[in-house]
KEFI-377841 format. One record per atom (N, C-alpha, C): x, y, z; residue in three letters. Coordinates in pm, whole numbers, plus 50000, padded with zeros to 5 digits. Each point is the difference from the previous one (the first is absolute). Example, Ala and Ser with C-alpha at 12.3 -4.5 7.8 and 13.67 -1.06 7.14 Angstrom:
<atoms>
513194943150780ala499115011950000ala500905012050000ala499655010549928ser500825011950006ser499235010950073ser
</atoms>
This chain:
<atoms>
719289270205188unk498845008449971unk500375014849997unk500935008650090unk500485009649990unk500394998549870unk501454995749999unk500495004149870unk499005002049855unk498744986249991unk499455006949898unk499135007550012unk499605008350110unk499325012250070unk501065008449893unk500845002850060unk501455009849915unk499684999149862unk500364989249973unk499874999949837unk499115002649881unk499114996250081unk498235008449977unk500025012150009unk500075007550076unk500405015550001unk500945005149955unk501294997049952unk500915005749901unk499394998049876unk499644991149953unk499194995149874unk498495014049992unk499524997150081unk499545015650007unk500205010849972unk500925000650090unk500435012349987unk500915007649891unk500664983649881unk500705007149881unk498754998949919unk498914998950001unk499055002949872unk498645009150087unk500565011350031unk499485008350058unk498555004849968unk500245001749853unk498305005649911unk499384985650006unk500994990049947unk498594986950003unk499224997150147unk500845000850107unk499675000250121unk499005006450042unk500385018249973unk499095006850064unk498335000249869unk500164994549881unk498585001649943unk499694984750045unk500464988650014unk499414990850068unk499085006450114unk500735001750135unk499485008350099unk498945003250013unk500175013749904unk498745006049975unk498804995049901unk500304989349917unk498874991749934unk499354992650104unk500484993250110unk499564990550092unk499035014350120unk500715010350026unk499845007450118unk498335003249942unk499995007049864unk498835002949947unk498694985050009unk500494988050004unk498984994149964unk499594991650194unk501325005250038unk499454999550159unk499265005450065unk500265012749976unk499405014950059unk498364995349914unk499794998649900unk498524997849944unk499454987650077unk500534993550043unk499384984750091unk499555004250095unk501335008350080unk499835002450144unk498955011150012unk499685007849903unk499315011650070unk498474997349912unk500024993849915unk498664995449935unk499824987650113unk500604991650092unk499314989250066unk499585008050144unk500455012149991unk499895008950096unk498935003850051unk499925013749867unk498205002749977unk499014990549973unk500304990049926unk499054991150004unk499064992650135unk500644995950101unk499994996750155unk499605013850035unk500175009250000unk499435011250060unk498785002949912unk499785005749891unk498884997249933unk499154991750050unk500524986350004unk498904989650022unk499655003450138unk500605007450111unk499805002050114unk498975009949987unk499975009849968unk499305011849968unk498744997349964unk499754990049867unk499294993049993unk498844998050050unk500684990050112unk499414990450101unk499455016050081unk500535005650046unk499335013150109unk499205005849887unk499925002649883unk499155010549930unk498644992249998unk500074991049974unk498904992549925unk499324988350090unk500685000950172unk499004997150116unk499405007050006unk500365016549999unk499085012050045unk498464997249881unk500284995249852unk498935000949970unk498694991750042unk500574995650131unk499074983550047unk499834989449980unk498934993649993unk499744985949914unk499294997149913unk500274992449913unk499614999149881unk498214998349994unk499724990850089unk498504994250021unk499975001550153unk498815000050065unk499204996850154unk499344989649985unk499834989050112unk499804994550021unk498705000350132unk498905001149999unk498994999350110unk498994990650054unk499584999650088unk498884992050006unk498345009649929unk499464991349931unk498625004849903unk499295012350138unk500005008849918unk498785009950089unk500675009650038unk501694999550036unk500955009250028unk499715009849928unk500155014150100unk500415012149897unk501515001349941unk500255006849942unk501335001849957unk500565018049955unk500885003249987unk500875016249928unk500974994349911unk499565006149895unk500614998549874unk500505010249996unk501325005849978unk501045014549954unk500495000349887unk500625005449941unk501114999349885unk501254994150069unk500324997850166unk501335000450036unk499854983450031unk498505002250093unk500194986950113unk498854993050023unk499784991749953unk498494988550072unk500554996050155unk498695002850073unk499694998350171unk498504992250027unk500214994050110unk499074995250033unk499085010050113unk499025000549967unk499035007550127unk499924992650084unk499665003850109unk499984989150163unk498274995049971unk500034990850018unk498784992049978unk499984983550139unk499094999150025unk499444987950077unk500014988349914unk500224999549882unk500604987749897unk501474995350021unk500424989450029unk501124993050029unk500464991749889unk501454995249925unk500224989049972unk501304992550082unk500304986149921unk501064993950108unk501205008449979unk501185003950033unk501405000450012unk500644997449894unk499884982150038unk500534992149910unk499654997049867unk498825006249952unk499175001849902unk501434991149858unk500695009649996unk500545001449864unk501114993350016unk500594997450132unk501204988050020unk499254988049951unk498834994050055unk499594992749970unk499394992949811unk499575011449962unk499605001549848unk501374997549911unk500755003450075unk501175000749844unk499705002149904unk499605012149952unk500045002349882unk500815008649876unk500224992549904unk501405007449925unk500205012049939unk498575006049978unk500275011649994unk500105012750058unk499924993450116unk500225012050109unk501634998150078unk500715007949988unk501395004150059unk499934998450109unk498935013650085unk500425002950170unk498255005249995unk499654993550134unk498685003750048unk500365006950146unk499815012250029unk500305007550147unk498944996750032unk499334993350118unk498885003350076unk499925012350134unk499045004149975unk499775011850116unk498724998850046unk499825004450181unk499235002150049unk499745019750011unk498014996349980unk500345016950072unk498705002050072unk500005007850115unk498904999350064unk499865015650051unk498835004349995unk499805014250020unk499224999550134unk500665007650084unk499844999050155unk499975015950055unk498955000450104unk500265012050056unk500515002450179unk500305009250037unk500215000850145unk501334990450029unk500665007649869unk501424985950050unk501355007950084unk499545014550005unk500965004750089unk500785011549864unk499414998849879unk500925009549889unk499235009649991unk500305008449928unk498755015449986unk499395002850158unk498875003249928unk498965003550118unk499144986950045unk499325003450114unk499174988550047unk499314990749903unk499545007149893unk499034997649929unk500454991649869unk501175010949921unk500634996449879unk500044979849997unk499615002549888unk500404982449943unk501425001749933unk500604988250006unk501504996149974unk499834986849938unk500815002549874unk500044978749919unk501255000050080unk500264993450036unk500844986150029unk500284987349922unk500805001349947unk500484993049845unk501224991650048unk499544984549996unk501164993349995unk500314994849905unk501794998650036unk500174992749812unk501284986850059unk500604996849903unk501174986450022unk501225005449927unk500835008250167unk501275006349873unk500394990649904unk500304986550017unk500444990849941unk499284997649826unk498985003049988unk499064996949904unk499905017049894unk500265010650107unk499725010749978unk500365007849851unk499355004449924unk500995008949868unk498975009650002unk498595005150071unk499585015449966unk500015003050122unk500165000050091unk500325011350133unk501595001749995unk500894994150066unk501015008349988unk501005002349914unk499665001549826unk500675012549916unk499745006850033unk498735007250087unk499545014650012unk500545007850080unk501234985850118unk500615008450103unk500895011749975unk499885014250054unk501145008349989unk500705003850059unk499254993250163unk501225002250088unk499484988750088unk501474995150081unk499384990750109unk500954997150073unk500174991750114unk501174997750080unk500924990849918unk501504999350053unk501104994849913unk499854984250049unk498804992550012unk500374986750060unk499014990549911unk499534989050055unk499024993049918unk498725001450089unk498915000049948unk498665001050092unk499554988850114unk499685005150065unk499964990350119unk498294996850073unk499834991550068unk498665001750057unk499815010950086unk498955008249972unk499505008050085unk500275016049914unk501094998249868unk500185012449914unk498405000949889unk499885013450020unk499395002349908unk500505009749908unk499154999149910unk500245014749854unk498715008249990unk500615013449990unk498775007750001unk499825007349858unk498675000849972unk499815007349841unk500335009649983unk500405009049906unk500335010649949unk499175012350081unk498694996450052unk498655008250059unk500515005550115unk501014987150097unk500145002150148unk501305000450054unk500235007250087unk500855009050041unk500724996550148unk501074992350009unk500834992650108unk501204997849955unk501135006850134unk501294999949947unk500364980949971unk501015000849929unk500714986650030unk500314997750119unk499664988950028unk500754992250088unk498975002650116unk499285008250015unk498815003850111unk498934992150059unk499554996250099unk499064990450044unk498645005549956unk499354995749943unk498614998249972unk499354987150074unk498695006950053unk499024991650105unk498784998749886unk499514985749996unk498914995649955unk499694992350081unk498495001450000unk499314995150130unk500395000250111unk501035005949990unk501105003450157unk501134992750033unk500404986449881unk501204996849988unk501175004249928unk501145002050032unk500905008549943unk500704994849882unk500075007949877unk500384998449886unk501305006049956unk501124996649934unk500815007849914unk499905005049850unk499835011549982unk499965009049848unk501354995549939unk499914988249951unk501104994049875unk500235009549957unk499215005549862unk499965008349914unk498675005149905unk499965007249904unk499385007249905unk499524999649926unk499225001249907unk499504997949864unk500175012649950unk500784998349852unk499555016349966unk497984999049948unk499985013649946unk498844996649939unk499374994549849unk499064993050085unk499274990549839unk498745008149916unk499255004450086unk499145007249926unk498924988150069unk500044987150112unk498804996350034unk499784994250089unk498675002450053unk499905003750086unk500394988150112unk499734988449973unk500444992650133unk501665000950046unk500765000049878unk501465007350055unk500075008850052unk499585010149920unk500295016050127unk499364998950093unk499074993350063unk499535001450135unk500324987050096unk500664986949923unk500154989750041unk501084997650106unk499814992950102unk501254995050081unk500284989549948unk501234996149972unk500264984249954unk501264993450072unk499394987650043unk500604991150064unk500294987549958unk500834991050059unk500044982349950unk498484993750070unk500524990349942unk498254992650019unk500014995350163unk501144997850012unk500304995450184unk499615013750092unk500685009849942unk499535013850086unk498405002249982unk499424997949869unk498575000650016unk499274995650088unk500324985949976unk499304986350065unk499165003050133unk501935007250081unk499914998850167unk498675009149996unk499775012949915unk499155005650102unk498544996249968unk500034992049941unk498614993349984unk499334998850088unk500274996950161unk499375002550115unk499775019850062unk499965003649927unk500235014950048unk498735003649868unk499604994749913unk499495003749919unk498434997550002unk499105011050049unk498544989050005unk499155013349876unk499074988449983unk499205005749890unk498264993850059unk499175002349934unk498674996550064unk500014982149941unk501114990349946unk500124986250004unk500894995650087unk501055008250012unk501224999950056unk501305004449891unk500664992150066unk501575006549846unk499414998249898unk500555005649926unk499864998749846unk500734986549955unk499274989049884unk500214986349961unk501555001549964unk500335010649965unk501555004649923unk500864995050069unk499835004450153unk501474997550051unk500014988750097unk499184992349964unk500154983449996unk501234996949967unk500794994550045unk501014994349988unk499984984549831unk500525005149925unk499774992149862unk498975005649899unk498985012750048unk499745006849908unk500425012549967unk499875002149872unk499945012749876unk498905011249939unk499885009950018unk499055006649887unk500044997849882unk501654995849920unk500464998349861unk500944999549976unk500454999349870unk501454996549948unk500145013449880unk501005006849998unk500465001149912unk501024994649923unk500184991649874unk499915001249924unk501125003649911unk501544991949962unk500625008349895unk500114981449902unk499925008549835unk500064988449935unk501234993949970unk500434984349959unk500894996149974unk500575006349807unk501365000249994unk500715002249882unk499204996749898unk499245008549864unk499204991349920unk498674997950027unk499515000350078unk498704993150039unk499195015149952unk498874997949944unk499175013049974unk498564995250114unk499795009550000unk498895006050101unk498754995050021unk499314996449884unk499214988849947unk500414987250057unk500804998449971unk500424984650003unk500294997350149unk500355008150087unk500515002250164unk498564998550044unk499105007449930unk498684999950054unk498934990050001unk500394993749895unk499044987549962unk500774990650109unk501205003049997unk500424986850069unk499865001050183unk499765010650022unk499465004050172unk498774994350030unk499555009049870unk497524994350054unk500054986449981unk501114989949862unk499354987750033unk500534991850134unk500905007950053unk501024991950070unk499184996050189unk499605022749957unk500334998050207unk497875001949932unk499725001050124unk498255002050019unk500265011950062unk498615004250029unk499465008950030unk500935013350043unk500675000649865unk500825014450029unk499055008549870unk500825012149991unk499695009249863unk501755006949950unk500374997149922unk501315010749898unk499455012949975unk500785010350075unk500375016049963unk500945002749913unk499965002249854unk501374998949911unk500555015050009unk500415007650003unk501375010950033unk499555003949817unk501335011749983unk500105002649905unk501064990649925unk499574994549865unk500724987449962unk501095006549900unk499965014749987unk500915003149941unk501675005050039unk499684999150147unk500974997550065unk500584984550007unk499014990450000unk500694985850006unk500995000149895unk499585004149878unk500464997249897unk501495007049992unk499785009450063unk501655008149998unk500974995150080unk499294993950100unk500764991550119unk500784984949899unk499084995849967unk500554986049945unk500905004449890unk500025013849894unk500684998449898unk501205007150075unk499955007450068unk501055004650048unk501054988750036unk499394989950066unk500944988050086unk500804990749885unk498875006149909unk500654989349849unk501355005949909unk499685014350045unk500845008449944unk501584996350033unk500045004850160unk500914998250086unk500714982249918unk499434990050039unk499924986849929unk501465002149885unk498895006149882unk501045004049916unk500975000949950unk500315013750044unk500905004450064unk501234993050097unk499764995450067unk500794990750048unk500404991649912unk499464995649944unk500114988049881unk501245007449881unk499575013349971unk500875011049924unk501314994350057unk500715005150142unk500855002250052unk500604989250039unk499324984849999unk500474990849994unk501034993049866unk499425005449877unk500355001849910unk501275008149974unk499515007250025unk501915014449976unk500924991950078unk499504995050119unk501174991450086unk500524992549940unk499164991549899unk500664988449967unk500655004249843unk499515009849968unk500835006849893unk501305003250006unk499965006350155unk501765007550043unk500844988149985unk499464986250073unk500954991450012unk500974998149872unk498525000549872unk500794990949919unk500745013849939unk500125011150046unk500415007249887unk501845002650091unk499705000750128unk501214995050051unk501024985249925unk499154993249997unk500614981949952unk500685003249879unk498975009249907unk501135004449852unk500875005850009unk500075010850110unk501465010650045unk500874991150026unk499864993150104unk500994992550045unk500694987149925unk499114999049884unk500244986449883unk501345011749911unk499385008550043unk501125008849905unk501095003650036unk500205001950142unk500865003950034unk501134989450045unk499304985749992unk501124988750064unk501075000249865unk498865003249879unk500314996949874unk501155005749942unk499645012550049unk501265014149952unk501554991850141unk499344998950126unk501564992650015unk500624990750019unk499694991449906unk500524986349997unk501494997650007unk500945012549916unk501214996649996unk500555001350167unk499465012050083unk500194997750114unk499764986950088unk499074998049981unk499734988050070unk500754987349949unk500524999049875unk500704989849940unk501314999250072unk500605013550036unk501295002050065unk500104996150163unk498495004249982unk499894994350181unk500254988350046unk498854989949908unk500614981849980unk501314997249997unk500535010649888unk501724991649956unk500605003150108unk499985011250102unk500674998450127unk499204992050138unk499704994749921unk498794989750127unk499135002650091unk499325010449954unk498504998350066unk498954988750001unk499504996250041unk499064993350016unk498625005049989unk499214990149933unk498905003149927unk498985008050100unk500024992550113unk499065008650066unk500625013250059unk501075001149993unk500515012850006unk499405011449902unk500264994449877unk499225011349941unk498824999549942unk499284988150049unk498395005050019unk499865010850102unk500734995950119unk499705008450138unk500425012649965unk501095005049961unk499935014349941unk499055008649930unk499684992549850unk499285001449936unk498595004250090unk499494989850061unk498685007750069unk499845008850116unk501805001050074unk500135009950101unk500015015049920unk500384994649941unk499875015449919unk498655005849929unk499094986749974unk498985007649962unk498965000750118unk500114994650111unk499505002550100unk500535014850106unk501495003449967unk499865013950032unk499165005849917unk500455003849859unk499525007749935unk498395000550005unk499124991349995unk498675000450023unk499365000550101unk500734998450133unk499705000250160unk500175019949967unk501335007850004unk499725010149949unk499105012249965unk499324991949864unk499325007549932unk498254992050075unk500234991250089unk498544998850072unk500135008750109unk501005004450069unk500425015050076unk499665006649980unk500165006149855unk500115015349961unk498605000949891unk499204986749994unk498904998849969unk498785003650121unk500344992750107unk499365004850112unk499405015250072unk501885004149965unk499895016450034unk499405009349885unk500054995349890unk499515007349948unk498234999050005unk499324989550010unk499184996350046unk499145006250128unk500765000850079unk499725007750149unk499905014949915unk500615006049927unk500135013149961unk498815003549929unk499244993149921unk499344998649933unk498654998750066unk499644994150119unk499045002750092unk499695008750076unk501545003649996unk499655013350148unk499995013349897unk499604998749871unk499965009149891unk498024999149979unk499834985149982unk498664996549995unk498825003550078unk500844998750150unk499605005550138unk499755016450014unk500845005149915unk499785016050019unk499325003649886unk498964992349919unk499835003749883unk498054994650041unk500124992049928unk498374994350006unk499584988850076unk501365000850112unk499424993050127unk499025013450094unk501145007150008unk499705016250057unk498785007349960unk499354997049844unk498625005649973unk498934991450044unk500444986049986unk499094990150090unk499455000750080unk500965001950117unk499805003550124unk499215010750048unk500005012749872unk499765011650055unk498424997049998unk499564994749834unk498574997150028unk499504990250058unk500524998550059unk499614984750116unk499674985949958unk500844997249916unk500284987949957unk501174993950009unk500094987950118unk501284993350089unk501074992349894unk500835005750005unk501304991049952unk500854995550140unk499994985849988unk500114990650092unk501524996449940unk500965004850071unk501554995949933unk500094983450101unk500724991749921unk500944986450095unk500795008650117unk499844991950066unk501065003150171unk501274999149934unk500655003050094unk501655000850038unk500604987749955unk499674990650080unk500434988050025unk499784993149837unk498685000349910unk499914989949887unk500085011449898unk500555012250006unk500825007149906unk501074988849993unk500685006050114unk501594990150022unk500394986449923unk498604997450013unk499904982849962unk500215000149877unk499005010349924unk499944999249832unk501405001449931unk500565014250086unk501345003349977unk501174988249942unk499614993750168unk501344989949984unk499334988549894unk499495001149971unk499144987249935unk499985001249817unk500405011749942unk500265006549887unk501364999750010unk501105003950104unk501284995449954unk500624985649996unk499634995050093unk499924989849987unk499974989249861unk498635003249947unk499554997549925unk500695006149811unk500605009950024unk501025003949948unk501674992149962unk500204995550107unk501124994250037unk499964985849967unk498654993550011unk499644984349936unk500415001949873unk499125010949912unk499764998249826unk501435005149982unk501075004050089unk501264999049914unk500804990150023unk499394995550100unk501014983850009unk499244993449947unk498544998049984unk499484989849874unk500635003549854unk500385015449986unk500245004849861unk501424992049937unk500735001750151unk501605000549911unk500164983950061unk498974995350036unk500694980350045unk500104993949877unk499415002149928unk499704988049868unk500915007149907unk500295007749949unk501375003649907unk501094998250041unk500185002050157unk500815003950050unk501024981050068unk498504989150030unk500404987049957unk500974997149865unk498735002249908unk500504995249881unk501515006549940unk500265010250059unk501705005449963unk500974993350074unk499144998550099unk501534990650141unk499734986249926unk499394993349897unk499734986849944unk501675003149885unk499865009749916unk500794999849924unk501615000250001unk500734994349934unk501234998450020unk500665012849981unk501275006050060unk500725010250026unk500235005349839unk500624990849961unk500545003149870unk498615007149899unk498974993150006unk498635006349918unk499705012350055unk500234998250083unk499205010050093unk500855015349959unk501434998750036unk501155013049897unk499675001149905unk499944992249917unk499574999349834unk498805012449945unk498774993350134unk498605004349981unk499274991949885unk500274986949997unk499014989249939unk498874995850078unk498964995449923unk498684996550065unk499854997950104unk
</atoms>
């Protein structure tokens, strides 16, 4: 294996220009994989954070509920109307993606503001969650725990600080920036377990509020499945569940949401394509190049190589050469982002719109995963010519017959 390691690289290295524009034909169509599968995953990340902030698509209530309609965000008002939890686990229905349920209950004398001030108390299901925390802008470095809360944009507690409601002690998770409404900026929000407990701390002239019943909801928001229009999400809720009412959002956001996802789609589909383009345009290089040295290889036989000998050359060599140029595809790639990054990632940011880059770790991944992938389509390129020449007899092969 050494030796045809060696021989592969001298062979290289005497056809220097074919080598280095190979290289750089492969490096160019690496560097476009790696850094288009790049942004794409980050995009789609960005995405996902831009277009939670715009909320949910539809609300979900029990009949009689009030409701706030925004341009940003549908909320439920705290109301003495309840539905189940399980409402929408149970329904299955296909055009709905993700239903968040939230509790919210407007309480006074809970130990926040002044004696007097009323406070919502908003629980939600991190697990279920997509419109409370995009809005986070700051919060502790861990995962939320029982007894953390988040405070609205309105109210004012360092991180990490104990907050007393009803006189049991709370942790300030984190933040909301601001929405423009009002049950966020003034809202405390908690998991439904942190709600629950203080349900005994909570009296009203019935007692607690029906909300923080353990298995009930004020409502659901609401995001639609891929495709599904708004109409059709809606008809299929009223005939499904009873005695609710649909709050539809602005639907001209749905619509940007779904074509966007289709876009992305695409696109991918594009780049799946060029991939499978490079291969074959490698397979003709290398059809050409076994071709141009046959008399070498004819000489190789007559001193007794063996066939798989110079298959194994043949694709060690095009597996340097294209391992290589998935290298110097990479780097150039990386160059090309941190160019992107100082350009109209940097104006993004400035007007406050999140570009969400991939981590460390599934950069790395893509990286190695493009040379890699590099290094296949030249050993798929040069196996099959590179067979069929070790098939031919020595003597043809000098000649340069068929």
């Amino acid at each position: 294996m050494r030796l045809l390691a060696s021989l592969a690289l001298q062979n290289l290295g005497r056809r220097k220009a074919r080598s280095l524009l190979l290289i750089i034909a492969v490096a160019v169509a690496s560097g476009v994989v790696f850094t288009g599968a790049t942004l794409m995953r980050s995009i789609d990340s960005s995405m996902a954070v831009g277009f939670t902030r715009l909320g949910a698509d539809m609300m979900v209530v029990p009949e009689g509920a009030l409701t706030n309609i925004t341009a940003a965000l549908l909320t439920v008002e705290p109301t003495d109307l309840v539905l189940d939890q399980d409402l929408f686990a149970r329904a299955g229905i296909a055009s709905v993606s993700r239903a968040a349920p939230q509790k919210i209950a407007r309480v006074e004398h809970s130990g926040i503001g002044s004696h007097h001030d009323s406070v919502d108390l908003i629980g939600f299901d991190p697990a279920l969650d997509f419109t409370v925390r995009p809005w986070l802008v700051e919060r502790i470095n861990r995962d939320m725990r029982p007894g953390d809360v988040i405070l609205g944009a309105g109210r004012d507690a360092a991180l990490g600080s104990e907050l007393l409601i009803f006189g049991k002690p709370h942790t300030v998770y984190g933040r909301l920036g601001r929405t423009g409404v009002g049950t966020h900026e003034r809202g405390v929000f908690m998991s439904f377990a942190t709600l629950e407990a203080l349900a005994g701390s909570v009296h009203g002239p019935n007692g607690p509020p029906a909300v923080l019943q353990k298995g009930k909801v004020s409502g659901f928001l609401v995001e639609l499945a891929p495709g599904a229009a708004p109409l059709q999400a809606r008809f299929a809720i009223l005939s499904t569940l009873k005695g609710v009412k649909v709050v539809t959002g602005d639907s001209t956001m749905s619509g940007i949401r779904q074509g966007l996802a289709a876009l992305l789609n695409g696109i991918l589909a594009l780049m799946v394509l060029m991939f499978a383009s490079t291969a074959l345009m490698v397979s003709v290089l290398f059809s050409a190049i076994v071709t141009e040295r046959r008399g070498e290889l004819g000489l190789l036989k007559a001193i007794g190589a063996r066939r798989g000998q110079i298959v194994g050359m043949m694709v060690i060599e095009a597996v340097i050469a294209t391992g290589a140029g998935g290298v110097l595809g990479v780097a150039l790639g990386v160059l090309v982002m941190r160019l992107y990054e100082r350009s109209l990632v940097y104006y993004l940011e400035n007007i406050g719109v999140p570009f969400v880059w991939l981590d460390g770790p599934r950069i790395v991944i893509v990286a190695a995963a493009a040379i890699v992938m590099a290094s296949i389509i030249g050993a798929l390129g040069s196996l099959y010519p590179a067979w069929r020449a070790s098939r031919r007899d020595p003597y043809d092969l000098v000649r340069g017959e068929g």
